[in-house]
Structures are given as C-alpha cells and as structure tokens.
C-alpha positions as CSV (number, residue, x, y, z in Angstrom):
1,X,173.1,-172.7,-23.8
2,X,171.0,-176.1,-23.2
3,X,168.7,-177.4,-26.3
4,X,165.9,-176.8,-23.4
5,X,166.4,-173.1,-23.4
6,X,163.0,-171.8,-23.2
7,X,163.7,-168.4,-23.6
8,X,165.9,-168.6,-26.5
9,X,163.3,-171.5,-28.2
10,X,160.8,-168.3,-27.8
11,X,163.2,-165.4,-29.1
12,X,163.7,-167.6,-32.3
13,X,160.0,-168.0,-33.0
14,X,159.3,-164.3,-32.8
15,X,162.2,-163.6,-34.8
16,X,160.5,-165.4,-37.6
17,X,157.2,-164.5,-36.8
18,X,158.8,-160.7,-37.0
19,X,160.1,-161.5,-40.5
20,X,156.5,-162.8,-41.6
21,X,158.1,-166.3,-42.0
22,X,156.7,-169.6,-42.2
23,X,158.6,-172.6,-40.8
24,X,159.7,-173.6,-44.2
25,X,160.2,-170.4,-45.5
26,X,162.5,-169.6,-42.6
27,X,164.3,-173.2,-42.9
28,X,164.7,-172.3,-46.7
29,X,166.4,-169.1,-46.0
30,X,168.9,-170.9,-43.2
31,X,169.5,-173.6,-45.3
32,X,168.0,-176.5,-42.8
33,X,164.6,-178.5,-42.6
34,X,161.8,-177.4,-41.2
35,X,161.9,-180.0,-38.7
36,X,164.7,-178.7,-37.4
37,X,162.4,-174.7,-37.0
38,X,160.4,-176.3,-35.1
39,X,162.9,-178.3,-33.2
40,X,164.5,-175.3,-32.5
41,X,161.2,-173.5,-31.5
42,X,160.4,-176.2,-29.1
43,X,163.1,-175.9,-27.3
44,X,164.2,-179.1,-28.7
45,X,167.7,-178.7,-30.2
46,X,169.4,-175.5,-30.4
47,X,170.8,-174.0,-33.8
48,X,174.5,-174.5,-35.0
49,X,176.8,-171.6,-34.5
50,X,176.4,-170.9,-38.7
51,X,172.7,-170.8,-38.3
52,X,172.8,-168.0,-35.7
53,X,175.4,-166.1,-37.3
54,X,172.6,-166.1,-40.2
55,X,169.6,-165.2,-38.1
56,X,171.5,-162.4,-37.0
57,X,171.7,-161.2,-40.6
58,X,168.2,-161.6,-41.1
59,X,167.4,-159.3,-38.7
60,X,170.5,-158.1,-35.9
61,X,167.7,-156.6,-33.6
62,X,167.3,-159.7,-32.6
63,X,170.7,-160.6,-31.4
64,X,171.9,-163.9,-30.0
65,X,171.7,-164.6,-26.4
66,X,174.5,-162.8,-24.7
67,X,175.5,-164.5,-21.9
68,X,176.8,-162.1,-19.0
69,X,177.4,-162.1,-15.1
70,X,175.8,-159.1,-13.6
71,X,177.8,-157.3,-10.8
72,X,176.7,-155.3,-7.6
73,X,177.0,-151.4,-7.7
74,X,179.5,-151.7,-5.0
75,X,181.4,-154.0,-7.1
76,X,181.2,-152.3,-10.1
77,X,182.3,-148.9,-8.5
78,X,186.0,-150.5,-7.4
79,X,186.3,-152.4,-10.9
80,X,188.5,-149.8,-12.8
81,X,188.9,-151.6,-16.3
82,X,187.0,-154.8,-16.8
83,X,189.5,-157.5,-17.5
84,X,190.7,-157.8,-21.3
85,X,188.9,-160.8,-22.6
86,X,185.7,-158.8,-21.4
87,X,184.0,-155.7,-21.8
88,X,181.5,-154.0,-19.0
89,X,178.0,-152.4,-20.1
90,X,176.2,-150.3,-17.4
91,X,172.6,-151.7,-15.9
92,X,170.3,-148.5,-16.5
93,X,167.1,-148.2,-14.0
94,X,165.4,-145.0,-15.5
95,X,162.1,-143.5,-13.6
96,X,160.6,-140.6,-14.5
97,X,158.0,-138.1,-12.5
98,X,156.3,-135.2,-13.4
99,X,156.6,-131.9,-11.2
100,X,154.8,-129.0,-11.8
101,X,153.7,-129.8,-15.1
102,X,158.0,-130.8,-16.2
103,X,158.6,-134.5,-16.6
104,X,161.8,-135.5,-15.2
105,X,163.5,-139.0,-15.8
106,X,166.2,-140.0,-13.5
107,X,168.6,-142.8,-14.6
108,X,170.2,-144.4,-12.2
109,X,173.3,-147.1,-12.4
110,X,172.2,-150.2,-10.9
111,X,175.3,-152.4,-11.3
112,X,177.8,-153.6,-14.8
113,X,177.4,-156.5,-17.1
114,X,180.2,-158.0,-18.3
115,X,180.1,-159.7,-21.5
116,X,182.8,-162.1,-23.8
117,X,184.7,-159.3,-25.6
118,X,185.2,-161.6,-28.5
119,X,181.0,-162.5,-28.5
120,X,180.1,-158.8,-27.4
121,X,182.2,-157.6,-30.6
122,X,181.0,-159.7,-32.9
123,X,177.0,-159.1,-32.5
124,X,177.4,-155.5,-31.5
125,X,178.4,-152.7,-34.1
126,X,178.5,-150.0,-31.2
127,X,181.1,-148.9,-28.4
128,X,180.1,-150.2,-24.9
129,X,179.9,-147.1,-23.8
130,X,177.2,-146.0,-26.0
131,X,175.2,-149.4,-24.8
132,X,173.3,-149.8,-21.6
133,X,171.4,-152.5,-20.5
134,X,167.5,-151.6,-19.3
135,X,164.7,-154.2,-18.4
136,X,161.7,-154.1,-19.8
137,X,158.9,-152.7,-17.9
138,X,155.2,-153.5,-18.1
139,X,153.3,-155.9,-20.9
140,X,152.6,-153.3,-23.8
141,X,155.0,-154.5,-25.6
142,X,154.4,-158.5,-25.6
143,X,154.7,-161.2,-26.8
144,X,158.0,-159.3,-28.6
145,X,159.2,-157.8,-25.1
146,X,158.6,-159.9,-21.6
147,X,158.2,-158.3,-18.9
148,X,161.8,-158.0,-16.8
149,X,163.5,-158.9,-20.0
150,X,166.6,-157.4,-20.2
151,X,167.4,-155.0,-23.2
152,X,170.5,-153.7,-24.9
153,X,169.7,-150.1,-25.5
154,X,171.8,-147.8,-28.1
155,X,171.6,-144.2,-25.7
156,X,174.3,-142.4,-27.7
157,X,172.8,-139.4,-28.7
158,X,172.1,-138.2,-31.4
159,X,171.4,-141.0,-33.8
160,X,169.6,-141.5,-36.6
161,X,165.8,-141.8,-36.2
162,X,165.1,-145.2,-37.4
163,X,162.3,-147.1,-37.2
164,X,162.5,-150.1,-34.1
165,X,161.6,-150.3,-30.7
166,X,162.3,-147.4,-28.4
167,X,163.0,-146.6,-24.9
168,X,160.9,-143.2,-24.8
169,X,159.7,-140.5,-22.0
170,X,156.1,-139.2,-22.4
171,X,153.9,-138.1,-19.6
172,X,155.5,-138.6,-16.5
173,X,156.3,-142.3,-18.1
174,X,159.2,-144.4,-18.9
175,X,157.8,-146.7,-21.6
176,X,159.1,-149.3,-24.5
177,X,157.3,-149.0,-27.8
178,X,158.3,-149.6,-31.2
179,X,158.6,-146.3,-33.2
180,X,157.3,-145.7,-36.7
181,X,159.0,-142.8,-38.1
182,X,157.3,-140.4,-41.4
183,X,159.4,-137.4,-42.8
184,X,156.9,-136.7,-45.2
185,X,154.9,-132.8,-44.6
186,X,154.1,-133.2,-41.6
187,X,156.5,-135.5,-40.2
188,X,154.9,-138.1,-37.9
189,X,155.3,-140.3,-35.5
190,X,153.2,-143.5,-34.8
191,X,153.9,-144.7,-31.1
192,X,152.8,-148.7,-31.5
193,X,152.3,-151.7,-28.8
194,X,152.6,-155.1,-29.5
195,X,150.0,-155.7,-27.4
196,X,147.1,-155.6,-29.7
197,X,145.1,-153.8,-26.2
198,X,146.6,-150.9,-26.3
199,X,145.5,-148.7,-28.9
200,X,148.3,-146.4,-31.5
201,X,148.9,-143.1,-30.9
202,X,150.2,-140.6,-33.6
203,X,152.2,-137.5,-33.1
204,X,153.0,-134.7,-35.6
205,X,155.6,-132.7,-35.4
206,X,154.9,-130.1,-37.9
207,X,158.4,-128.4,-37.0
208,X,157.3,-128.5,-32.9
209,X,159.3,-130.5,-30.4
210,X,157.1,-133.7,-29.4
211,X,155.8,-134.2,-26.0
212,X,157.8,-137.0,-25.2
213,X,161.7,-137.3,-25.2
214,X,164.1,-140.3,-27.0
215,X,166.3,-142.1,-24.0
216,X,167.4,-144.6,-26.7
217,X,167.1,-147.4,-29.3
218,X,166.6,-150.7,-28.1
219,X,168.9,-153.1,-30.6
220,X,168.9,-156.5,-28.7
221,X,167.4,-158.6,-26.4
222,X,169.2,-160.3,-23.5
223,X,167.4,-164.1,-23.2
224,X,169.8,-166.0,-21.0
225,X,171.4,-164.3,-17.7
C-alpha cells in the first residue's frame, strides 16, 4: 500500500470521525502523535502494521484494506479450490424488480476474489462462504460509503440483528443503509443515510413482517483493488 493511498488516507479519517474522535484523541488512543493522524489522513505516511491491528479493534467494521485480484466468471467457474495460501469470496451483483406488486431480487455471481488466507483470516471472524463481496450502489450512503466501493457483506442467514450498515431490499430496491435496531414494544427499525439529503425512515414491526427483506450485513470495506 503506497503512503499516497488516497483511498485508504480517506477510510482512516472516517474511521475516526465514526468514533467521534479528534486527531489527538485518536493519536492518544493508538499511542502516536497527532502529527502523524494527520499524516496518515493526508495520505502522507501510512500507519505501522501495530497501528492497524489497533484501529481494527477500535472498530472491525472498518477493516484494513484487503488487497485481492478479482477473477472473470469464466475463470472462476474452472477454479475448483483456490490455491492454499488463498481463499476465494464470491462477487455478488444483486437487482431487484417488482412484478405484480412482489419484489424480486436476483443475485447474480459476477466473478471470485481471492484474498491472502493468512490476511483474510486474521481481519475476518467469518467463513468465506458466508462472505460476499457487493459494490456499493448510489450516494445515500456517503461520505461513509463511495459509490462503486467494494463491500464485504456477512449473507449467512440468520444472524443476529445488530445495529451497522445493511445491504437491504425494500420496494423494488436494492439499497445500502445503516440499520438502527429497537426491541422495545413496538420493536422498530430506523432505516438511516449518511447523506444528510435523504430523510430517515422508521418501521414498526409490532409482530408484522417488514416490507423490506435483510440480504446481509455489510462488515468491511474494500479500499485498494
């Protein structure tokens, strides 16, 4: 990863921005200056192997970098087992339509990723084969998601309904929005974009199935592919 990564610069400023942060209170909690923040926000100077291995702590949705080499579908369908020292993740284009009045989403495999099995390991608590990797769609969800970013997404179903970002099915759309989750009577669920223009929206669930479906959990972001 070169010190003038921009993308990875950008992922660690909204990492700390995320964990309401200032330079020097994020320096303090990595142990390092806050020259070196903002080096490392600049683009400047990249972060020591310890340092990430602490970000990650602070918050593991917002993962290291994993660097991968994406695959063609035709590729990917003769590749049996990926090789030992590297495990394979499925890219994930989902679309959805609505038909007579039923939403359908169709997900279709678009190629592999193959990832370090030692790097993949370490950041990742989950199977590969309960991990797929989807791209970000639209600007709702910025300056946290950029458009065409690509995404680690948890589909294993079911898991626990946690609060994060989301990969979510609602009207005939496929969007990403970050999930708040209330089990208290009536259980709710507040639907949020980063994107201060678009407005919340709140569901309640008071024991009915909600009008839009769960595809997954998004636990990482890709920033240098």
């Amino acid at each position: 990863m070169p010190a003038s990564d921009p993308a990875f610069a950008r992922q660690i400023k909204l990492l700390r921005s995320a964990l309401r942060m200032t330079g020097r209170e994020f320096a303090l909690a990595l142990g390092v200056s806050a020259e070196s923040v903002s080096r490392w926000e600049h683009g400047k100077a990249r972060p020591k192997r310890e340092h990430i291995d602490q970000m990650i702590k602070l918050a593991p949705s917002f993962m290291e970098a994993l660097t991968g080499t994406p695959e063609s579908l035709l590729e990917a369908q003769h590749w049996q087992e990926p090789p030992s020292d590297h495990v394979s993740l499925r890219i994930l284009e989902a679309r959805a339509s609505a038909r007579d009045r039923l939403d359908t989403v169709t997900v279709e495999e678009k190629g592999r990723w193959m990832f370090p099995a030692e790097h993949y390991r370490r950041l990742v608590r989950h199977a590969p084969a309960d991990i797929a990797v989807l791209f970000a769609d639209g600007d709702s969800m910025m300056p946290t998601l950029t458009p065409n970013a690509p995404l680690l997404v948890l589909i294993r179903k079911p898991q626990p309904l946690v609060d994060g970002i989301w990969v979510l099915r609602q009207r005939g759309l496929v969007m990403f929005k970050r999930l708040h989750f209330s089990f208290e009577h009536p259980a709710k669920i507040t639907i949020i974009s980063d994107n201060p223009r678009y407005p919340q929206e709140q569901v309640t669930m008071d024991g009915e199935q909600p009008d839009f479906d769960l595809v997954g959990r998004v636990i990482g972001v890709i920033t240098s592919y």
